[in-house]
Backbone as JSON, one array per atom type, in Angstrom:
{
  "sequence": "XXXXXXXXXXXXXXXXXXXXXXXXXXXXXXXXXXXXXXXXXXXXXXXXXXXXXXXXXXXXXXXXXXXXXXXXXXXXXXXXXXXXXXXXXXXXXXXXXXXXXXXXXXXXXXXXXXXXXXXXXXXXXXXXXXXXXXXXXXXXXXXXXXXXXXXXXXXXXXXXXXXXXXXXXXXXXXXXXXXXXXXXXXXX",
  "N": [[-24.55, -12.91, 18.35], [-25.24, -12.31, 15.97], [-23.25, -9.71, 15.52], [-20.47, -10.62, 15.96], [-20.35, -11.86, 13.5], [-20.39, -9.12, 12.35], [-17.94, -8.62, 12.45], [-15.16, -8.05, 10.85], [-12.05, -10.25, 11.12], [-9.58, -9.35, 9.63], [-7.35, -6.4, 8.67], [-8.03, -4.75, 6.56], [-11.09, -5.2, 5.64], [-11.85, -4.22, 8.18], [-11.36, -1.93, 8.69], [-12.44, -0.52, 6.08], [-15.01, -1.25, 6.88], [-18.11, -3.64, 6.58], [-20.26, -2.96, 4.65], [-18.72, -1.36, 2.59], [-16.54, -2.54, 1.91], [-17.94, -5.11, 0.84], [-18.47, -4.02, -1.53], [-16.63, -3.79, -3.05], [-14.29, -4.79, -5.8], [-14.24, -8.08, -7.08], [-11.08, -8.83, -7.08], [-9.73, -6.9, -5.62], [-10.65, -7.75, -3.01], [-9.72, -10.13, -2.46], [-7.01, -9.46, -2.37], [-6.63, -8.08, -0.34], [-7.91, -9.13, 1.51], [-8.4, -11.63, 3.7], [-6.54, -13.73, 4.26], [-4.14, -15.87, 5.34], [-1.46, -15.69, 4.15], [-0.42, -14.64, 1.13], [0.45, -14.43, -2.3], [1.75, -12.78, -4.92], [2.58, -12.21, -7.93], [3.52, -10.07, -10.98], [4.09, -7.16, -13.21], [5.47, -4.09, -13.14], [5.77, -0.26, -13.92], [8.34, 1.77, -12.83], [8.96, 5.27, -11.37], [10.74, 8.46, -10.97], [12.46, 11.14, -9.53], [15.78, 12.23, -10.99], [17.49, 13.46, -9.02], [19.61, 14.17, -6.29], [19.04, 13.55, -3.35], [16.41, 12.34, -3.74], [16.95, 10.11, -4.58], [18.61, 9.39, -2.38], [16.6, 8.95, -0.51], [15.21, 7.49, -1.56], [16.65, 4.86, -1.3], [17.45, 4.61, 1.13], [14.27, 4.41, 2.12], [14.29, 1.79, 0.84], [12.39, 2.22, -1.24], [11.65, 1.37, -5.03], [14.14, 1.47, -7.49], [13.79, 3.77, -10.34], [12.84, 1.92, -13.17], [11.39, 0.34, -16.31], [8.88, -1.4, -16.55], [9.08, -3.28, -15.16], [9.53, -6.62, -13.88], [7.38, -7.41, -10.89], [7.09, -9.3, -7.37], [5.11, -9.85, -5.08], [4.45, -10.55, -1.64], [2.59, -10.97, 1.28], [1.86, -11.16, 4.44], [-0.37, -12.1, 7.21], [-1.1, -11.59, 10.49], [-3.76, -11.51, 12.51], [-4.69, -8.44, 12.5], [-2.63, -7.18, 11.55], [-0.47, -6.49, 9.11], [2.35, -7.87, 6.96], [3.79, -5.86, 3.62], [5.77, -7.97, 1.16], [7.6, -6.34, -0.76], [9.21, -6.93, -4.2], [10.74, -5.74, -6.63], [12.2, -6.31, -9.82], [14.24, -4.78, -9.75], [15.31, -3.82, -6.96], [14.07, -4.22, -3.59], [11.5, -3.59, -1.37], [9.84, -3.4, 2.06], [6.92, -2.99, 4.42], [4.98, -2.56, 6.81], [1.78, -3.03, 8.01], [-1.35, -1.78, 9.51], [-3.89, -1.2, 11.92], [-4.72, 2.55, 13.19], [-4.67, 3.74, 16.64], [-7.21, 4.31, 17.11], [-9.01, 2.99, 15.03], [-9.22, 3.89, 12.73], [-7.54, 4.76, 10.8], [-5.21, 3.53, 8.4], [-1.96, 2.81, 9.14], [0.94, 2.84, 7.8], [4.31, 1.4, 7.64], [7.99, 2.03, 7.0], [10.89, 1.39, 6.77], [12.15, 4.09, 8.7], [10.0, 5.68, 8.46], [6.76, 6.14, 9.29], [3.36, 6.01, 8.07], [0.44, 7.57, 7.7], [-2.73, 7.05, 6.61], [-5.89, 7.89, 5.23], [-8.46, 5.86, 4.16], [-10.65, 5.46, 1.38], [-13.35, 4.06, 0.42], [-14.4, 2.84, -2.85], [-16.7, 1.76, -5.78], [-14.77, 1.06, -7.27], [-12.6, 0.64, -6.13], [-9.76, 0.92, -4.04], [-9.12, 4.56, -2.98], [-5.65, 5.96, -1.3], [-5.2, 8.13, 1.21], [-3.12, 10.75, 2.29], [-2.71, 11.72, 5.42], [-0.71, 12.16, 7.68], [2.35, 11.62, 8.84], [5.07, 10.28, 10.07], [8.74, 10.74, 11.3], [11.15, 8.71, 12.47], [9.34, 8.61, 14.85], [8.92, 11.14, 15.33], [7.02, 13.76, 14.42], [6.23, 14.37, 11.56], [5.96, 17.48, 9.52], [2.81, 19.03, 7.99], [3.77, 20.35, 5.77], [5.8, 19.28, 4.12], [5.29, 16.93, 3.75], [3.98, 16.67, 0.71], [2.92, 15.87, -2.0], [0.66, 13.08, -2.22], [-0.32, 10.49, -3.66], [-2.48, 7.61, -4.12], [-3.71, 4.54, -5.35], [-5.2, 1.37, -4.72], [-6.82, -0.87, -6.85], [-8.94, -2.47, -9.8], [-8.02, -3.69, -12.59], [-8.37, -4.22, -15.8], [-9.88, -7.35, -14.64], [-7.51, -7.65, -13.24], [-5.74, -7.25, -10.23], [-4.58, -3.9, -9.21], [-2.74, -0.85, -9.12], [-1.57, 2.41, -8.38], [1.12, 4.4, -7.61], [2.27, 7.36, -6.34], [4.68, 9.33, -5.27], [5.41, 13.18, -4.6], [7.6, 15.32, -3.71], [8.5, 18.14, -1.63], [10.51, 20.51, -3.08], [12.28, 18.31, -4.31], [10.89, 16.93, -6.18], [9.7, 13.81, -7.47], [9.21, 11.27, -5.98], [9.49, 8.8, -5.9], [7.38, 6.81, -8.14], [4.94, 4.57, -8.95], [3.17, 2.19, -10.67], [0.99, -0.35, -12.06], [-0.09, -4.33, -12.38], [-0.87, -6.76, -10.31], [-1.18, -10.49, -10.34], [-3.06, -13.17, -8.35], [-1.17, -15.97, -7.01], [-1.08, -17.85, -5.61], [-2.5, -18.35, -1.94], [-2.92, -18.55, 0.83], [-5.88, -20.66, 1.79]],
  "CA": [[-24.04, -13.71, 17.25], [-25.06, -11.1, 14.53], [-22.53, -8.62, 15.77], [-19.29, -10.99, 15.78], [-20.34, -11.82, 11.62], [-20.52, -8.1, 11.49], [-16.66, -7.27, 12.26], [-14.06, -9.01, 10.47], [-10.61, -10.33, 11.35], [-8.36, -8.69, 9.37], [-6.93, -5.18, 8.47], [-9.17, -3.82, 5.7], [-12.48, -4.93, 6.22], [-12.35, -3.55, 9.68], [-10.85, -0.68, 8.58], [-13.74, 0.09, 5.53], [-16.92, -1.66, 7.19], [-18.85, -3.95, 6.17], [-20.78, -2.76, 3.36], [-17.7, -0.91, 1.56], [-16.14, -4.27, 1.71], [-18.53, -6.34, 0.21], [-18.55, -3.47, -3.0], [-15.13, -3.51, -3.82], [-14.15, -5.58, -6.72], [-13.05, -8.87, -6.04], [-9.55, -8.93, -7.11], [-9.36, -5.42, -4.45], [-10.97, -8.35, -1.71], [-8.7, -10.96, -2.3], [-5.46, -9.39, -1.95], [-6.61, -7.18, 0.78], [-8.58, -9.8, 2.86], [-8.19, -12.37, 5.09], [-5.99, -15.16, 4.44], [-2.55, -15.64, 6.13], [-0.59, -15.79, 3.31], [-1.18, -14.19, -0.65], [1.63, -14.43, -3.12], [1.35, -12.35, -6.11], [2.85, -11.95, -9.67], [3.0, -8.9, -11.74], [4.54, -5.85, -13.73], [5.4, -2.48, -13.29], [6.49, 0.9, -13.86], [8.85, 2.85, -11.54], [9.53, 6.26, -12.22], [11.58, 8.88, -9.76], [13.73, 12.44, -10.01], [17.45, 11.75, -10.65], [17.61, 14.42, -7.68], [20.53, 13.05, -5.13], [18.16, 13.8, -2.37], [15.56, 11.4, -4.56], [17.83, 8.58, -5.16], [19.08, 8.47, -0.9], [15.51, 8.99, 0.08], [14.77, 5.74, -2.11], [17.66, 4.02, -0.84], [17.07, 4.61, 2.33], [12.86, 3.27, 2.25], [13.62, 0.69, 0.41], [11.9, 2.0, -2.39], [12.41, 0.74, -5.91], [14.51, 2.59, -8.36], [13.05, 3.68, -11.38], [12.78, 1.09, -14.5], [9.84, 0.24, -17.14], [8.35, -3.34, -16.8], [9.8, -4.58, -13.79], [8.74, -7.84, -12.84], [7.1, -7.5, -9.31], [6.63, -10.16, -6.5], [4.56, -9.41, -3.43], [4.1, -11.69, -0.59], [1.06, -10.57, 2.53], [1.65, -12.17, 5.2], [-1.1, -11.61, 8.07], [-1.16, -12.16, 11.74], [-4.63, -10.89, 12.49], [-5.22, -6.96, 12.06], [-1.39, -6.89, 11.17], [-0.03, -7.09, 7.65], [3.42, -7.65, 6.47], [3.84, -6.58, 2.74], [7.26, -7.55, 0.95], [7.78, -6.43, -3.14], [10.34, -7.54, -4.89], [10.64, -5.53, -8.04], [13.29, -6.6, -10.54], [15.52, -3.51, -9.36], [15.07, -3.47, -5.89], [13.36, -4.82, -2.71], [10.58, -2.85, -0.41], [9.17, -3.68, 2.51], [6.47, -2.81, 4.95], [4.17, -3.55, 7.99], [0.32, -2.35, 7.67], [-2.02, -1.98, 10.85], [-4.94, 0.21, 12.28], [-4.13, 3.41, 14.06], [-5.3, 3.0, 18.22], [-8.73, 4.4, 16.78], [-9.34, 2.05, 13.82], [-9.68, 5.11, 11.45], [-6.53, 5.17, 10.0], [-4.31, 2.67, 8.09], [-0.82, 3.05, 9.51], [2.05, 2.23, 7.39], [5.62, 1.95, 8.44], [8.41, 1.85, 5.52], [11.86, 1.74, 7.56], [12.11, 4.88, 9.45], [8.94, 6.53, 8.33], [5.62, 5.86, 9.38], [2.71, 6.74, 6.79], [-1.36, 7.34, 8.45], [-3.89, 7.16, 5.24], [-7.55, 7.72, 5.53], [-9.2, 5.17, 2.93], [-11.97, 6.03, 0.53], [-13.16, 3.37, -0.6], [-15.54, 3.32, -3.87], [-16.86, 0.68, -6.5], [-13.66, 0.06, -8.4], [-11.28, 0.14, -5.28], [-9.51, 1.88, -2.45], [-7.9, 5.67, -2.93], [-5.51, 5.94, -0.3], [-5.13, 9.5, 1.29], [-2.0, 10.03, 3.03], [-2.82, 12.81, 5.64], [0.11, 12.43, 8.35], [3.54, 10.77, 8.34], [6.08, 10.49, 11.79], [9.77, 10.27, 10.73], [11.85, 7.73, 13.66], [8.53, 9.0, 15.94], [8.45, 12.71, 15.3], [5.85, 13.95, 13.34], [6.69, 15.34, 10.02], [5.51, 19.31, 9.01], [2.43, 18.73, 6.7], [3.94, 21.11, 4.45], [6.78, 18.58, 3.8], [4.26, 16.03, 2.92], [4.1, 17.13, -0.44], [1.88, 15.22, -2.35], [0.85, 11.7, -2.36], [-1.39, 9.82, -4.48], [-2.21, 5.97, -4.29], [-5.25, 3.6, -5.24], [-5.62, -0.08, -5.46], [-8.27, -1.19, -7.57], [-9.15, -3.67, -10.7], [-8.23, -3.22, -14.22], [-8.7, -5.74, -16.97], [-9.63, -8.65, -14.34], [-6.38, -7.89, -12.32], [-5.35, -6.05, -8.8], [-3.91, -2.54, -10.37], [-2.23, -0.38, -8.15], [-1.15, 3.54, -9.17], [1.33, 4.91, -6.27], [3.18, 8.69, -7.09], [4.63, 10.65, -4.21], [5.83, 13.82, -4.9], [7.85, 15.84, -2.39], [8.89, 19.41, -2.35], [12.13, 20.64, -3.31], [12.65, 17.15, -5.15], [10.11, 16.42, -7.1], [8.72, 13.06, -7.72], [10.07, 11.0, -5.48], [8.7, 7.28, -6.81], [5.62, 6.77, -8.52], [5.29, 3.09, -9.6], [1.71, 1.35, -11.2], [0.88, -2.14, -12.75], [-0.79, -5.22, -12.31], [-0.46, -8.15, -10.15], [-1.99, -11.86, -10.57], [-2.43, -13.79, -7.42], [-0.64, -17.01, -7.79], [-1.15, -18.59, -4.07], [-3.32, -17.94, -0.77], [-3.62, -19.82, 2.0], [-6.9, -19.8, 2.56]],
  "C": [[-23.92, -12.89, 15.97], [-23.84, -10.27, 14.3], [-20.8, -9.3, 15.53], [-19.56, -11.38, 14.62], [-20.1, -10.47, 11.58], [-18.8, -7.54, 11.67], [-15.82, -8.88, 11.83], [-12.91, -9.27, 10.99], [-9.45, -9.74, 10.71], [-8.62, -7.24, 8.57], [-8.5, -4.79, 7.55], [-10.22, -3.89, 5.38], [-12.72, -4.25, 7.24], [-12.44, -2.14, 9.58], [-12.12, 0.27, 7.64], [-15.18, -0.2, 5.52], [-17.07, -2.37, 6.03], [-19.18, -4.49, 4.47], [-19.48, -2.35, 2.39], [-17.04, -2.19, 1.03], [-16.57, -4.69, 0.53], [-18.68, -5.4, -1.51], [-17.78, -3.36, -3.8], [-14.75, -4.51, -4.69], [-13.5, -6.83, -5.94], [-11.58, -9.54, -5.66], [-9.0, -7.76, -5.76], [-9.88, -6.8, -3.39], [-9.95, -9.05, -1.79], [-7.37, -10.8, -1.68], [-5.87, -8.29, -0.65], [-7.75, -8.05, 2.2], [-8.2, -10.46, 3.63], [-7.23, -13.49, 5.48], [-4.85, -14.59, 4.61], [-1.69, -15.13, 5.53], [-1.37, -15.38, 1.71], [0.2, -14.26, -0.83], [1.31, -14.06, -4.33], [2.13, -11.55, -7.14], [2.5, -10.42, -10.51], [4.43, -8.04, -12.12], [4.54, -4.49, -13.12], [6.63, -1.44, -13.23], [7.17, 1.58, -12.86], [9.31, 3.75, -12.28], [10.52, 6.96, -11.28], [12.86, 9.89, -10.6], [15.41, 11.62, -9.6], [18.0, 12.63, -9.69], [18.73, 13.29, -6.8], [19.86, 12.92, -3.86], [17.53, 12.24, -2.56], [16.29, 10.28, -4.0], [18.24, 8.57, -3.12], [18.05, 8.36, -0.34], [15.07, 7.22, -0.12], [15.65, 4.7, -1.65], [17.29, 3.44, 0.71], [15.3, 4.09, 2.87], [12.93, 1.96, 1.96], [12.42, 0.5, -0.45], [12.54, 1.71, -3.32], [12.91, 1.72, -6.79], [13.71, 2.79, -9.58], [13.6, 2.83, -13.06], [11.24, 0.52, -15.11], [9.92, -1.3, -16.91], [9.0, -4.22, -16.5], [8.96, -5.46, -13.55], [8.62, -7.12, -11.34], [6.77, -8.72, -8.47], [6.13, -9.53, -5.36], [4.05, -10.68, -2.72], [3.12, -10.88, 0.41], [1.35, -11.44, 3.26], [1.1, -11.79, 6.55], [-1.26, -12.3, 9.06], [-2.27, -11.15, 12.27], [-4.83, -9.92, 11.57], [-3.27, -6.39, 11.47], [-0.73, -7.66, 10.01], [1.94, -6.54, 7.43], [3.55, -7.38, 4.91], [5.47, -6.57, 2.41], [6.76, -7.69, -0.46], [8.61, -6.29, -3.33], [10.46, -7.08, -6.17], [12.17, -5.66, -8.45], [14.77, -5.52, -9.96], [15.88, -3.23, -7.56], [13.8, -4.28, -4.6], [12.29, -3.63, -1.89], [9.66, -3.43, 0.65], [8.44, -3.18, 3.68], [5.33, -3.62, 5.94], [2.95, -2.47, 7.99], [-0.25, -2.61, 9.06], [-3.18, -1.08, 10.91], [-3.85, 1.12, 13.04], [-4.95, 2.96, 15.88], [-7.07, 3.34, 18.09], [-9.41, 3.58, 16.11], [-9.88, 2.45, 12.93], [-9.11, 4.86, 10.4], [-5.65, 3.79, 9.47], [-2.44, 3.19, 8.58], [0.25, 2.39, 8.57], [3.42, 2.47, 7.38], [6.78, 1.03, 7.5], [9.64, 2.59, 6.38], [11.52, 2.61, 8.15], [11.0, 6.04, 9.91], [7.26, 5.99, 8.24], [4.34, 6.94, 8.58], [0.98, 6.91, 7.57], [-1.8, 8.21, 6.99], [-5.38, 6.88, 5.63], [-8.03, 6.78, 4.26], [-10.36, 5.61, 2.64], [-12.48, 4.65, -0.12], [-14.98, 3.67, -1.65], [-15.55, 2.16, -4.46], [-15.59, -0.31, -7.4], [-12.24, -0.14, -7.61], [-10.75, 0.67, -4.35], [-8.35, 3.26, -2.94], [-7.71, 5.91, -1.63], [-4.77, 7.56, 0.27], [-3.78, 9.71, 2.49], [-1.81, 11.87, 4.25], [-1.76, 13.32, 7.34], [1.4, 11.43, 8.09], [4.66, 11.77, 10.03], [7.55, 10.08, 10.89], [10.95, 10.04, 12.45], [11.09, 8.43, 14.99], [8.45, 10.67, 16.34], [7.57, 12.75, 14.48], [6.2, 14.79, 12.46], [5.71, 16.61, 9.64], [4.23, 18.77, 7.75], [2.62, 19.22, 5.23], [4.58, 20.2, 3.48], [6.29, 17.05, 3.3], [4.32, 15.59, 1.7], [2.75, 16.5, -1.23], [2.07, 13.67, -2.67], [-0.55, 10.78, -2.7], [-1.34, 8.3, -4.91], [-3.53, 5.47, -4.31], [-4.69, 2.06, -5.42], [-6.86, -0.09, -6.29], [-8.27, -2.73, -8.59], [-9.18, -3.21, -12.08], [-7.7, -4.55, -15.25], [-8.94, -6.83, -15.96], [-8.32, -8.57, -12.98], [-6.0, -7.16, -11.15], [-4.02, -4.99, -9.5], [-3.52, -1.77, -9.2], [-1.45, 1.04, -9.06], [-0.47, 3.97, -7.57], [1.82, 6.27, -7.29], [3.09, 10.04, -6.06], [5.79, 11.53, -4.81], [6.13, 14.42, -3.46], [8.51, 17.16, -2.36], [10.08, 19.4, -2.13], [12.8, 19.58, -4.33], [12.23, 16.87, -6.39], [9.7, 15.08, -6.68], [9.98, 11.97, -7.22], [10.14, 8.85, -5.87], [7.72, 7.51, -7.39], [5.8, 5.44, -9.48], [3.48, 2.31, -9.77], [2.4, 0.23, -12.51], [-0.15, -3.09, -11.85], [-0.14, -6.3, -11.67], [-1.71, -9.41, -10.01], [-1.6, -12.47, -8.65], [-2.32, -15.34, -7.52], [-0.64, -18.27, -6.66], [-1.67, -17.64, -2.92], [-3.26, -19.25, -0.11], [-4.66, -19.93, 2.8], [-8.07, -20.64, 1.54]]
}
């Protein structure tokens, strides 16, 4: 009986145990826990090289273009250990599907054609997410080509804060989008 309290049902408890869990602020639990459905409100920055590369790369994810103090919408919608998210920023749509890897190490995330594997860290004020392979339509991408990629959730003033900013070589900076969202509905 102890042992089925000790593993949770969905994605990112399972993924950071337990204890990490229960330390993480609780705007970082909310939108990353358990209920079917979250719907959440917010701002932010997009930035991104006017590179032509840049701009079809973004086209092509279904990332957002770059503008200051875009409204954002995000919806979560979870069927177990499997997360849908969709964001809706004023300029643009993005969407993805979240999961474990077949180990239950890795967060898998898959963003049209390109699948993303991030080791999580997590710490007191939230989750940095480490982004240490990436498959493009099921090949595996060169880690050179990687480039760099830097993302946390966390909690700032009260609110779920989010800093993304991948850089990629030859391009430069290929998004990098932070802000704040409110959550405005859960079902749960």
């Amino acid at each position: 009986m102890i042992a089925a309290m000790e593993t949770a049902p969905a994605l990112f408890p399972n993924l950071l145990g337990l204890r990490a869990w229960r330390n993480l602020p609780e705007t970082v639990r909310r939108m990353h826990g358990d209920t079917p459905r979250v719907f959440a409100q917010g701002v932010a920055d997009v930035d991104g090289s006017s590179h032509p590369l840049a701009r079809l790369l973004r086209r092509l994810l279904g990332l957002p273009p770059p503008g200051m103090q875009q409204a954002v919408d995000v919806c979560i919608e979870r069927q177990g250990t499997r997360e849908t998210w969709t964001r809706r920023f004023a300029l643009g749509q993005m969407r993805s599907t979240l999961h474990a890897d077949a180990q239950g190490k890795h967060l898998l995330e898959r963003l049209g054609p390109i699948t993303l594997r991030f080791a999580l860290h997590p710490d007191a004020h939230g989750i940095p997410w480490h982004v240490d392979r990436a498959w493009l339509l099921g090949v595996r991408v060169p880690t050179a080509w990687l480039g760099k990629v830097m993302s946390r959730s966390g909690e700032r003033q009260g609110r779920y804060a989010f800093d993304i900013d991948t850089q990629l070589p030859w391009i430069g900076r290929l998004v990098a989008y932070h802000g704040w969202l409110e959550i405005v509905a859960d079902d749960g």
